[in-house]
N, CA, C and O atoms as a Maestro MAE file, in Angstrom:
{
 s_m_m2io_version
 :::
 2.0.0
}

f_m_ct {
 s_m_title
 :::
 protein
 m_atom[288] {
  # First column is atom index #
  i_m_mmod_type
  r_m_x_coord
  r_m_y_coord
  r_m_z_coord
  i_m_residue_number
  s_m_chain_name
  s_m_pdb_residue_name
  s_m_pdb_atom_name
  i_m_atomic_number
  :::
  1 25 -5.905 38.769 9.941 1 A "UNK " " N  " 7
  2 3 -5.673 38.441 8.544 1 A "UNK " " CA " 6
  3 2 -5.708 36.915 8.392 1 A "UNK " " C  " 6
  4 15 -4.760 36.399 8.983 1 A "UNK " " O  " 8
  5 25 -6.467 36.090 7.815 2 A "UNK " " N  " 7
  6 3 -6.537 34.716 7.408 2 A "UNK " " CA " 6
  7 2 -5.480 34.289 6.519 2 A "UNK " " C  " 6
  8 15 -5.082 34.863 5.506 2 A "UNK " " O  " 8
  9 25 -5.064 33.169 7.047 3 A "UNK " " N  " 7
  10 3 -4.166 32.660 6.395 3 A "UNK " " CA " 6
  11 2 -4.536 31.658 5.478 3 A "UNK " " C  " 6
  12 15 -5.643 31.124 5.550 3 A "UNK " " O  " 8
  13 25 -3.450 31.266 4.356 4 A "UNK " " N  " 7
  14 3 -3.575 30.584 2.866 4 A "UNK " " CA " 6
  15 2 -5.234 31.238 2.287 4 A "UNK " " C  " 6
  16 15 -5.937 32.105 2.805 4 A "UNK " " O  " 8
  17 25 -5.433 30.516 1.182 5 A "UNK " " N  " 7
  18 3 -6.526 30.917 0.475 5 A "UNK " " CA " 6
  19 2 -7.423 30.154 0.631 5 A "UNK " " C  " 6
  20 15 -7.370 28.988 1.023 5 A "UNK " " O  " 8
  21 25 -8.765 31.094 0.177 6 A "UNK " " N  " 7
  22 3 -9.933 30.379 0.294 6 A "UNK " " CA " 6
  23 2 -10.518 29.670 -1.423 6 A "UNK " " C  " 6
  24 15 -10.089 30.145 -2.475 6 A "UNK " " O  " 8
  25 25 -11.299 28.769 -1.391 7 A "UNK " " N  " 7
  26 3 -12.278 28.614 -2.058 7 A "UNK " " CA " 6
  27 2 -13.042 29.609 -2.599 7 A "UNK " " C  " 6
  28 15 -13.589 30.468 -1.907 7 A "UNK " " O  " 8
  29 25 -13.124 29.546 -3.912 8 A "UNK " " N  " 7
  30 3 -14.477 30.919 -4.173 8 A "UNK " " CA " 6
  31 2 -15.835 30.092 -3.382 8 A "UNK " " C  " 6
  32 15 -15.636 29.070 -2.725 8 A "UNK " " O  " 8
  33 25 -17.311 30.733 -3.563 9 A "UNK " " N  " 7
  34 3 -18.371 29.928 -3.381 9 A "UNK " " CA " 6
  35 2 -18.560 29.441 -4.354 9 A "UNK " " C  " 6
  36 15 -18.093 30.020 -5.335 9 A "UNK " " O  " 8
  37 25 -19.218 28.333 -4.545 10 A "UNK " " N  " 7
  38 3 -19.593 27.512 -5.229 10 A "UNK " " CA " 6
  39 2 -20.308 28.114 -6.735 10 A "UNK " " C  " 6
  40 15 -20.488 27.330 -7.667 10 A "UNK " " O  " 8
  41 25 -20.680 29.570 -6.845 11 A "UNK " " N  " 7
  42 3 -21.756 30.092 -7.272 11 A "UNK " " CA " 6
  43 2 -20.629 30.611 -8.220 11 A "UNK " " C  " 6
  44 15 -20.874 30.628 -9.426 11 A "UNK " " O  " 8
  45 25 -19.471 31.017 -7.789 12 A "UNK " " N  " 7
  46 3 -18.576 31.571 -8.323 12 A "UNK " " CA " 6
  47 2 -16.906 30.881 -9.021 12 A "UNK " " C  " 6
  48 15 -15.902 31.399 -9.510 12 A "UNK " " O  " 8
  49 25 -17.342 29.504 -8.723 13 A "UNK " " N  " 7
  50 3 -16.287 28.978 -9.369 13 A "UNK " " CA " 6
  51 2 -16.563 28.545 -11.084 13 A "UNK " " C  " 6
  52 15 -17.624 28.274 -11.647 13 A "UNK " " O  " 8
  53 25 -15.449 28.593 -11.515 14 A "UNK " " N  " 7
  54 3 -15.204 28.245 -12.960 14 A "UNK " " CA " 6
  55 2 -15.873 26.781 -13.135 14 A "UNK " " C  " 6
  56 15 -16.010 25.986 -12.205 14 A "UNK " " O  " 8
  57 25 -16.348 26.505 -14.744 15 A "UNK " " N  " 7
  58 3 -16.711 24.998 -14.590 15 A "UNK " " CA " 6
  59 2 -15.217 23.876 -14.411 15 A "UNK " " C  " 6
  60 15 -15.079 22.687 -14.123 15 A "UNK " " O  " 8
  61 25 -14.352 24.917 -14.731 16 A "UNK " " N  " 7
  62 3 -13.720 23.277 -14.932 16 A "UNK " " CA " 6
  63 2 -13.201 22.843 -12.614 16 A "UNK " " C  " 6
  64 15 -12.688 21.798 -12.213 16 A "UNK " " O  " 8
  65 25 -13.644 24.172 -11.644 17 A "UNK " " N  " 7
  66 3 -13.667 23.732 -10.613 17 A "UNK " " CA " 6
  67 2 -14.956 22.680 -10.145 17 A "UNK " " C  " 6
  68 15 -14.828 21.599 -9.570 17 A "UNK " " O  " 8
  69 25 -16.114 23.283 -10.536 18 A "UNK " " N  " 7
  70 3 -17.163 22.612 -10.141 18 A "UNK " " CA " 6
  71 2 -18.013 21.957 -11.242 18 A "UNK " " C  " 6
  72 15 -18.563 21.055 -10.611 18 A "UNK " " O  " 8
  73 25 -18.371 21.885 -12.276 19 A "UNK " " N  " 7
  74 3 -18.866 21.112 -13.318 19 A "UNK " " CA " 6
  75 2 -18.256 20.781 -14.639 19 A "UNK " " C  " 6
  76 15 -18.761 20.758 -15.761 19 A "UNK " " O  " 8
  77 25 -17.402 20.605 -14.350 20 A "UNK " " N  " 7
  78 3 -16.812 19.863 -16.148 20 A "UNK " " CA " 6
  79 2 -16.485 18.067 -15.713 20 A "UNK " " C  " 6
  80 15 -15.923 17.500 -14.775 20 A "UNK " " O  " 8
  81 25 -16.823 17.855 -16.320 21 A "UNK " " N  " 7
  82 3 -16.580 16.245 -16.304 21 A "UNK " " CA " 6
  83 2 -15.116 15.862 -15.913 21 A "UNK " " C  " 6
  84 15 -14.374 16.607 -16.553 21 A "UNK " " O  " 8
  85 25 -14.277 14.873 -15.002 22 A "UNK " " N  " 7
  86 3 -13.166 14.770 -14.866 22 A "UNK " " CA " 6
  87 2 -12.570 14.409 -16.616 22 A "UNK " " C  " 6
  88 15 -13.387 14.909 -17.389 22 A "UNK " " O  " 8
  89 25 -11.747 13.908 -17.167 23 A "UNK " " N  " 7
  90 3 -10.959 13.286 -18.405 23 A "UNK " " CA " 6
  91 2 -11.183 12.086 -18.731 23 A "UNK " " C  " 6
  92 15 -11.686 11.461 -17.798 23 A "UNK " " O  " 8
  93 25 -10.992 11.347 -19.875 24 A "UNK " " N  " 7
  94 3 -11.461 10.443 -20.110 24 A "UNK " " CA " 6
  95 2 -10.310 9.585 -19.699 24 A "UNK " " C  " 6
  96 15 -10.667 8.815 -18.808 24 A "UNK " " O  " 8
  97 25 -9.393 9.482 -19.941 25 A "UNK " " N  " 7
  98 3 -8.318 9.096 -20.062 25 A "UNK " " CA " 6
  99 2 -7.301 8.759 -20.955 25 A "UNK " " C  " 6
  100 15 -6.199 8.279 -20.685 25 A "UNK " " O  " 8
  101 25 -7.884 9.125 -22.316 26 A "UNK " " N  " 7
  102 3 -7.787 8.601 -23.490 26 A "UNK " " CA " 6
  103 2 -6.643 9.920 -23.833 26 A "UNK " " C  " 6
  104 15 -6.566 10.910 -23.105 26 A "UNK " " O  " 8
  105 25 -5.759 9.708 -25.122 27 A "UNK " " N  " 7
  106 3 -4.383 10.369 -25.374 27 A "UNK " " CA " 6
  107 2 -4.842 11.463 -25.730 27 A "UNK " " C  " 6
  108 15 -5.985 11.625 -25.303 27 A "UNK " " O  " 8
  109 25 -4.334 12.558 -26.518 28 A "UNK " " N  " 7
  110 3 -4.536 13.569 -26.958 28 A "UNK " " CA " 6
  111 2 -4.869 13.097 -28.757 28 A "UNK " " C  " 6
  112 15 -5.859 13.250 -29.472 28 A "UNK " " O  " 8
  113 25 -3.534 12.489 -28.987 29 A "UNK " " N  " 7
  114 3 -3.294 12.020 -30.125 29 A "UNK " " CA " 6
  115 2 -3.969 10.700 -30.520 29 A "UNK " " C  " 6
  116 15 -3.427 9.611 -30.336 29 A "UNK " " O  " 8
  117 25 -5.491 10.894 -31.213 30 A "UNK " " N  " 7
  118 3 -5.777 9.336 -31.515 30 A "UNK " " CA " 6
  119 2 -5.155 8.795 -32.738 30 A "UNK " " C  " 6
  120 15 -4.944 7.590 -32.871 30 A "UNK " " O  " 8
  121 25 -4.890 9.588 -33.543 31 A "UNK " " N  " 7
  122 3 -4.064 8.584 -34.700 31 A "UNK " " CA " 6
  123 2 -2.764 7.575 -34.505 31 A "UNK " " C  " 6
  124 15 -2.411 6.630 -35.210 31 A "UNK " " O  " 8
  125 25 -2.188 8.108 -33.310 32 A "UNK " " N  " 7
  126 3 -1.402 6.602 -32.876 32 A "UNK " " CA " 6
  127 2 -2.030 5.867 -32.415 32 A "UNK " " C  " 6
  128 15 -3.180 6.047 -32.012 32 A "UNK " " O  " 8
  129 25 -1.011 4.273 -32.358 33 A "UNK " " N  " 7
  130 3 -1.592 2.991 -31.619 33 A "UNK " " CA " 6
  131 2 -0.648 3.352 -30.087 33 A "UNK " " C  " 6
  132 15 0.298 2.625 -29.781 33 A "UNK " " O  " 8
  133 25 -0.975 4.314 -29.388 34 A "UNK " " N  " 7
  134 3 -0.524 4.351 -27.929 34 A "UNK " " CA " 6
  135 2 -0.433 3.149 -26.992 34 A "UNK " " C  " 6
  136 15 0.664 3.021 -26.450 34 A "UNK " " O  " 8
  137 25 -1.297 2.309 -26.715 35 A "UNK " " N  " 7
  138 3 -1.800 1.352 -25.838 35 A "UNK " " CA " 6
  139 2 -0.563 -0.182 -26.666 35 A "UNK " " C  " 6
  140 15 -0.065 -1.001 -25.894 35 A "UNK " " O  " 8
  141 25 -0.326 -0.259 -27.999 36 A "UNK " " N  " 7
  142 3 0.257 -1.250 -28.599 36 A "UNK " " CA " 6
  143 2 1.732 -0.758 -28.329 36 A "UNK " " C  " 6
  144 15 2.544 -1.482 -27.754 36 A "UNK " " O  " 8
  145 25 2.098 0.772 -28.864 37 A "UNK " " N  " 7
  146 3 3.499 0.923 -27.946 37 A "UNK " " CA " 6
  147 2 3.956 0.961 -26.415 37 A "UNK " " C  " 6
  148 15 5.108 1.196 -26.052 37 A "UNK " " O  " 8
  149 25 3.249 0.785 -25.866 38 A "UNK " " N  " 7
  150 3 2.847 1.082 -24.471 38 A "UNK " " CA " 6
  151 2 3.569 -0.082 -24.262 38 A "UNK " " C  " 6
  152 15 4.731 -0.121 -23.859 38 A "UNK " " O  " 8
  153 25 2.591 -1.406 -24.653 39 A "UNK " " N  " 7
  154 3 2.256 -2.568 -24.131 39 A "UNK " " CA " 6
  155 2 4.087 -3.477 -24.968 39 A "UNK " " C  " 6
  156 15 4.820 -4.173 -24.265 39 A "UNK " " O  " 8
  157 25 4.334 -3.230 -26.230 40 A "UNK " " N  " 7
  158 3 6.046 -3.536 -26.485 40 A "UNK " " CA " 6
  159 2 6.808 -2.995 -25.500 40 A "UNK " " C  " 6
  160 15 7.395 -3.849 -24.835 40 A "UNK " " O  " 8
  161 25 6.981 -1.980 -25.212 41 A "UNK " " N  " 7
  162 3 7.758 -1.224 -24.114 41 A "UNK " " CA " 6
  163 2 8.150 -1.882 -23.191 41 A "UNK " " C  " 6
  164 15 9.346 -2.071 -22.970 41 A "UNK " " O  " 8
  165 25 6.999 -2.446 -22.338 42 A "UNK " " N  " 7
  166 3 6.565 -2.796 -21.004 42 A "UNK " " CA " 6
  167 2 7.044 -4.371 -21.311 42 A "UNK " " C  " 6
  168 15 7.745 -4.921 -20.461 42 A "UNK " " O  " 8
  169 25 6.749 -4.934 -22.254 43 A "UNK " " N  " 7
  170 3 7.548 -6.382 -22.931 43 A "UNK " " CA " 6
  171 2 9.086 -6.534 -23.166 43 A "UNK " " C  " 6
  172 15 9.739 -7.575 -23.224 43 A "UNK " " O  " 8
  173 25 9.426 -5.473 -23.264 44 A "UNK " " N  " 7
  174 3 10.700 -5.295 -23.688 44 A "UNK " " CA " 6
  175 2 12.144 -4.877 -22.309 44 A "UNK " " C  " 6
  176 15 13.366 -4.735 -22.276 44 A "UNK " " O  " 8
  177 25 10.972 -4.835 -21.382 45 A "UNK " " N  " 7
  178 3 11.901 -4.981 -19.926 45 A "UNK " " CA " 6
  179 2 12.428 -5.919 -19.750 45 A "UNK " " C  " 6
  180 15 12.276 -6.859 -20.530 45 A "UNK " " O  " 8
  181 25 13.194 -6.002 -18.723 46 A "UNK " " N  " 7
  182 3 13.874 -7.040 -17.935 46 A "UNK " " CA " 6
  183 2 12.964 -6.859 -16.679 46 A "UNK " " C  " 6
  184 15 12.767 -5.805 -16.074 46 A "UNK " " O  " 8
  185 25 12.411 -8.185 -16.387 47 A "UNK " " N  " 7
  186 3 11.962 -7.852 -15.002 47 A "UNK " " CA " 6
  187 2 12.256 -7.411 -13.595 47 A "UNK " " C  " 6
  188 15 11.486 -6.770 -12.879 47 A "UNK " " O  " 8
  189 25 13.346 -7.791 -13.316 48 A "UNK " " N  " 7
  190 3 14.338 -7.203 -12.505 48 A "UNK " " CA " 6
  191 2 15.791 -7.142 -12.924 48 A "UNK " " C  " 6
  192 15 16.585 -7.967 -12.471 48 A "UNK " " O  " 8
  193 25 16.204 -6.120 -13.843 49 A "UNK " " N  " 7
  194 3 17.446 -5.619 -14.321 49 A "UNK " " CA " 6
  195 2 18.276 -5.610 -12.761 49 A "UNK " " C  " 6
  196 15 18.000 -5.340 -11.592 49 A "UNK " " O  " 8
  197 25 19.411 -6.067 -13.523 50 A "UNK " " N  " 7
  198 3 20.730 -5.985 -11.832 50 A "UNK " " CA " 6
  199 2 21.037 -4.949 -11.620 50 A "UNK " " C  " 6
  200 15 20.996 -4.190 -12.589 50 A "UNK " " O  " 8
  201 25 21.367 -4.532 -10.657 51 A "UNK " " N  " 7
  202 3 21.873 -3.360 -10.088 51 A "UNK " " CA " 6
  203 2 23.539 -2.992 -10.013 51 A "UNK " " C  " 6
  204 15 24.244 -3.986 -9.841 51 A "UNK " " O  " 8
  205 25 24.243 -1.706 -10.119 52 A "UNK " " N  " 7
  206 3 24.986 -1.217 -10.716 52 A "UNK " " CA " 6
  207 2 26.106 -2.422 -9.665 52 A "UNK " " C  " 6
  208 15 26.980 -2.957 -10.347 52 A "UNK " " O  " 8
  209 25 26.093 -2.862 -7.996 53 A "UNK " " N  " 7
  210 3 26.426 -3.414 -7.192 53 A "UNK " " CA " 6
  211 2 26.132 -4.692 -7.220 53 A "UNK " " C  " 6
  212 15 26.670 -5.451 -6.414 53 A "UNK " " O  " 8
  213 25 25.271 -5.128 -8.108 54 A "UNK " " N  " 7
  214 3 25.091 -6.909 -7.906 54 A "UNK " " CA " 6
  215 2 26.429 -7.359 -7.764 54 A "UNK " " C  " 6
  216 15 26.759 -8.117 -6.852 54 A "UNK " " O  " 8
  217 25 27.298 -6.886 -8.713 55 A "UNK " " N  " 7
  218 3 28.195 -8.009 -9.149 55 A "UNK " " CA " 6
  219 2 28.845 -7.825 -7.713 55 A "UNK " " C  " 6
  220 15 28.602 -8.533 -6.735 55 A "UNK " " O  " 8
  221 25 29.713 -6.749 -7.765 56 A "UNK " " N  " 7
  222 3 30.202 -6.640 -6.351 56 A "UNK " " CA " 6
  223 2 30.041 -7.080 -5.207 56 A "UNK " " C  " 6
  224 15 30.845 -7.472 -4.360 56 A "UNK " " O  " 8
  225 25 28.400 -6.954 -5.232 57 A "UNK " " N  " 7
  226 3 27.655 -7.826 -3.888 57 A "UNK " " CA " 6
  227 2 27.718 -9.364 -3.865 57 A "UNK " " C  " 6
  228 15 27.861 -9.969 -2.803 57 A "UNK " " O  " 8
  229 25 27.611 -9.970 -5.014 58 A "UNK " " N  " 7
  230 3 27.880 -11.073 -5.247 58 A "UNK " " CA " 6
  231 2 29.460 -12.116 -5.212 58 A "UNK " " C  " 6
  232 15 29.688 -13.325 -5.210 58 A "UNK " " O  " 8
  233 25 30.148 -11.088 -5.193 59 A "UNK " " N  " 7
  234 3 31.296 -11.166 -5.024 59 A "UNK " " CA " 6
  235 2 31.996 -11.874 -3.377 59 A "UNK " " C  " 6
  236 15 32.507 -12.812 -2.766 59 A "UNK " " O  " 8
  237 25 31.457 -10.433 -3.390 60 A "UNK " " N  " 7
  238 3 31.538 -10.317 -1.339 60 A "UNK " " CA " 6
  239 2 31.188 -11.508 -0.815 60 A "UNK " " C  " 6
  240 15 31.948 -12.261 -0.207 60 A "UNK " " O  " 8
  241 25 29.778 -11.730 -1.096 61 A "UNK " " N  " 7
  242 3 29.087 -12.850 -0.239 61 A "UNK " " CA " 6
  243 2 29.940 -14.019 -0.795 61 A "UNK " " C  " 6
  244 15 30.040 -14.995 -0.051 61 A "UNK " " O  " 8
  245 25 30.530 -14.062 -1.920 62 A "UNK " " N  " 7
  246 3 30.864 -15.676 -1.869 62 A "UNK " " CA " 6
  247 2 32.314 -16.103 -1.724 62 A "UNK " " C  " 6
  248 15 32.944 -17.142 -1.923 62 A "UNK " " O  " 8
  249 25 32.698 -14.369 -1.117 63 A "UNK " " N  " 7
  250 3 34.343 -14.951 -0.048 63 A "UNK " " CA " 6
  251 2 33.698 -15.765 0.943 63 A "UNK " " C  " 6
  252 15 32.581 -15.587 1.429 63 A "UNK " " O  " 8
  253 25 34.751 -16.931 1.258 64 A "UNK " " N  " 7
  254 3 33.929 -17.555 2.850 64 A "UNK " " CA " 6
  255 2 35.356 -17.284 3.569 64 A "UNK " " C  " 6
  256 15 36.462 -17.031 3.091 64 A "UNK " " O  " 8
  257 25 35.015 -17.399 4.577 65 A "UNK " " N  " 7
  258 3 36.216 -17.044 5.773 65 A "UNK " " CA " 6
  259 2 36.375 -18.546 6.425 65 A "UNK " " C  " 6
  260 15 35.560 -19.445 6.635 65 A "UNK " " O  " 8
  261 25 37.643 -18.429 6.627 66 A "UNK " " N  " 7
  262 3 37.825 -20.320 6.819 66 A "UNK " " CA " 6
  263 2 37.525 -20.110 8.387 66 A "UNK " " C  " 6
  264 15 37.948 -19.148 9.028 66 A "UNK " " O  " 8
  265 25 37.001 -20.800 8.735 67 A "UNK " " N  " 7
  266 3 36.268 -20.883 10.219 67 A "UNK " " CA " 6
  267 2 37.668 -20.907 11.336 67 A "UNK " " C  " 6
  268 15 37.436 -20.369 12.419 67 A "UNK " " O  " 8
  269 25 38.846 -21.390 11.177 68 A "UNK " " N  " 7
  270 3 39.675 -21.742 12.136 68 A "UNK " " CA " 6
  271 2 40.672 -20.491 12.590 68 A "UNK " " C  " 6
  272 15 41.394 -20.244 13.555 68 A "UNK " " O  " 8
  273 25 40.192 -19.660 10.988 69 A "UNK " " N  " 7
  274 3 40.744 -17.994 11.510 69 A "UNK " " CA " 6
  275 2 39.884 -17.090 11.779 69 A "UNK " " C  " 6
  276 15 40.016 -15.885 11.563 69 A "UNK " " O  " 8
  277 25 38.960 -17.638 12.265 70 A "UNK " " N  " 7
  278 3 38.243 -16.554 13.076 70 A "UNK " " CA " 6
  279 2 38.925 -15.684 14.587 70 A "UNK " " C  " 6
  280 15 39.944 -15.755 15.274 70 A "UNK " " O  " 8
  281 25 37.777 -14.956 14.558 71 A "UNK " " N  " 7
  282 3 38.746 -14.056 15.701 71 A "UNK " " CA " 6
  283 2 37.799 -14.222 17.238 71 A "UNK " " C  " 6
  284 15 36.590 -14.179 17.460 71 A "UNK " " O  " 8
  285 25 39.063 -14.438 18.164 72 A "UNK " " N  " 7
  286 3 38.247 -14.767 19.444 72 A "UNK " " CA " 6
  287 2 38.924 -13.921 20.379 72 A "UNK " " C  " 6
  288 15 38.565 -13.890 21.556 72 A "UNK " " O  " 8
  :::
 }
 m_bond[287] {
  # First column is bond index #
  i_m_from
  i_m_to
  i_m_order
  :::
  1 1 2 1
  2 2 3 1
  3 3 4 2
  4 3 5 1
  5 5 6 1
  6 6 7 1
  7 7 8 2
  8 7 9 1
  9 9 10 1
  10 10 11 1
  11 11 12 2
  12 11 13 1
  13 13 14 1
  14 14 15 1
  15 15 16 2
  16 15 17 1
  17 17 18 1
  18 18 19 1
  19 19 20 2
  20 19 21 1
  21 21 22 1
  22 22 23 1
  23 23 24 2
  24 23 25 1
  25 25 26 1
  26 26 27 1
  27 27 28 2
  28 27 29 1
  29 29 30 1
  30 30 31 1
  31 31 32 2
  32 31 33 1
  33 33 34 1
  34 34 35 1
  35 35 36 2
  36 35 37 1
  37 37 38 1
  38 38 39 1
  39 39 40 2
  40 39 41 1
  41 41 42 1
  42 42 43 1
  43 43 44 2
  44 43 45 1
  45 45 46 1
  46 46 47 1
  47 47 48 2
  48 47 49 1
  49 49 50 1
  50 50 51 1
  51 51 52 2
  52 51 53 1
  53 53 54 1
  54 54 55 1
  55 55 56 2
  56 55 57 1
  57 57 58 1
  58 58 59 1
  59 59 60 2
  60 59 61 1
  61 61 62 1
  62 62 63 1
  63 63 64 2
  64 63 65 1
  65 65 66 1
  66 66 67 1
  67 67 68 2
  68 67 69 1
  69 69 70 1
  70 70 71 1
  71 71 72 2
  72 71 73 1
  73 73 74 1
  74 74 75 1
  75 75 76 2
  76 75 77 1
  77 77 78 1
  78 78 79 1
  79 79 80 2
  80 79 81 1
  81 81 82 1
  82 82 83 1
  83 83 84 2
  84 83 85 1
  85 85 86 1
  86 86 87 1
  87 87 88 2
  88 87 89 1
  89 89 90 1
  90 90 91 1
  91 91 92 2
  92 91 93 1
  93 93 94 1
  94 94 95 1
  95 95 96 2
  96 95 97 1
  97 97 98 1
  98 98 99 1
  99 99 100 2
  100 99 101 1
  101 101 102 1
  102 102 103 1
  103 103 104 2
  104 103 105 1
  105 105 106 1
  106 106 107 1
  107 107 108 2
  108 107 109 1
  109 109 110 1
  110 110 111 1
  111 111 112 2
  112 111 113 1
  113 113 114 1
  114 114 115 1
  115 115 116 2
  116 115 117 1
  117 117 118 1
  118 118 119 1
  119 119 120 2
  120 119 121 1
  121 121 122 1
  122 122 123 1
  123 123 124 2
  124 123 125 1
  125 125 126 1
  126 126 127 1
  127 127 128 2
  128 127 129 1
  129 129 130 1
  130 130 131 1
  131 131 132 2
  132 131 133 1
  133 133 134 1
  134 134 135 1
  135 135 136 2
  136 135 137 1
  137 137 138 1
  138 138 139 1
  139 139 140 2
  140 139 141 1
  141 141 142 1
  142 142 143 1
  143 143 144 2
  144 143 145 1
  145 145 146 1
  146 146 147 1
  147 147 148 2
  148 147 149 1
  149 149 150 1
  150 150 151 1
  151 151 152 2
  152 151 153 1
  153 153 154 1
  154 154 155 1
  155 155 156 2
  156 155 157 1
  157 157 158 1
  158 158 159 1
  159 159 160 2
  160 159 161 1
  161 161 162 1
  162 162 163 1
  163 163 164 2
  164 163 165 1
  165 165 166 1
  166 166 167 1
  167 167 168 2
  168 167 169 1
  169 169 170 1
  170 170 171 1
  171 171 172 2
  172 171 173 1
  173 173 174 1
  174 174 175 1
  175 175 176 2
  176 175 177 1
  177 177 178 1
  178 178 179 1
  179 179 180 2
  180 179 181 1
  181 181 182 1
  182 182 183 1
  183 183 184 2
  184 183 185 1
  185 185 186 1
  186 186 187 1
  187 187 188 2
  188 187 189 1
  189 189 190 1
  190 190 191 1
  191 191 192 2
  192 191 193 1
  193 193 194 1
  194 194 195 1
  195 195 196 2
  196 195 197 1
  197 197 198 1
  198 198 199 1
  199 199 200 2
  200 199 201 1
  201 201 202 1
  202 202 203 1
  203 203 204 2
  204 203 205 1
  205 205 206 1
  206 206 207 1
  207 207 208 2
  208 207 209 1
  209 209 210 1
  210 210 211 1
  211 211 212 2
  212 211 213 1
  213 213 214 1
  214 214 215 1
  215 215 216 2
  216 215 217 1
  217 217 218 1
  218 218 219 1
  219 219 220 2
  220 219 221 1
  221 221 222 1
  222 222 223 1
  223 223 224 2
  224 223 225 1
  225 225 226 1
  226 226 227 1
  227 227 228 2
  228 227 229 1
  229 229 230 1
  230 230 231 1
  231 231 232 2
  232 231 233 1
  233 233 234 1
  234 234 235 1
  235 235 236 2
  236 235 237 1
  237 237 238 1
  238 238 239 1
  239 239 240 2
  240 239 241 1
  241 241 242 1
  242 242 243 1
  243 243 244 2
  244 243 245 1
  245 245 246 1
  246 246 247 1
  247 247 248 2
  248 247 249 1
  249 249 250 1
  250 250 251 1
  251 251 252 2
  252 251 253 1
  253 253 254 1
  254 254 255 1
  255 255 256 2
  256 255 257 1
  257 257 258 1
  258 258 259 1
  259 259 260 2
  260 259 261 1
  261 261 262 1
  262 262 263 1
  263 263 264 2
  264 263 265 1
  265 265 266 1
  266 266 267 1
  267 267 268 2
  268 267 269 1
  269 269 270 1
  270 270 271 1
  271 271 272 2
  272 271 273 1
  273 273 274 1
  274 274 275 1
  275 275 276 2
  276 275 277 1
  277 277 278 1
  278 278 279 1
  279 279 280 2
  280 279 281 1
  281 281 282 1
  282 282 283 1
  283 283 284 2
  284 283 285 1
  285 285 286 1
  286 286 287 1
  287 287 288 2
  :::
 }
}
């Protein structure tokens, strides 16, 4: 018994397996300006937003440990 599935032949596949053109790329919906909300969106970031731990992390690092109580 062969295992997983096969391919039909070529003779026998549907077009959209073997001849339909891939997509254009273009929306479904052309009456919006897609590409202009797109492009505010993507403006409207922070480029690197902080993380839920910055502060904390920032914190940490700027205890200093007085060098003369270190541990030996």
């Amino acid at each position: 018994m062969p295992e997983g599935r096969q391919s039909p032949p070529p003779e026998a596949q549907t077009g959209a397996q073997q001849q339909s053109i891939p997509g254009t790329g273009e929306s479904v919906n052309k009456d919006t300006n897609n590409q202009a909300e797109s492009k505010d969106q993507r403006e409207a970031l922070s480029s690197n937003p902080t993380g839920p731990l910055d502060a904390h992390a920032k914190e940490v690092v700027s205890k200093t440990m007085d060098p003369s109580e270190g541990s030996k």
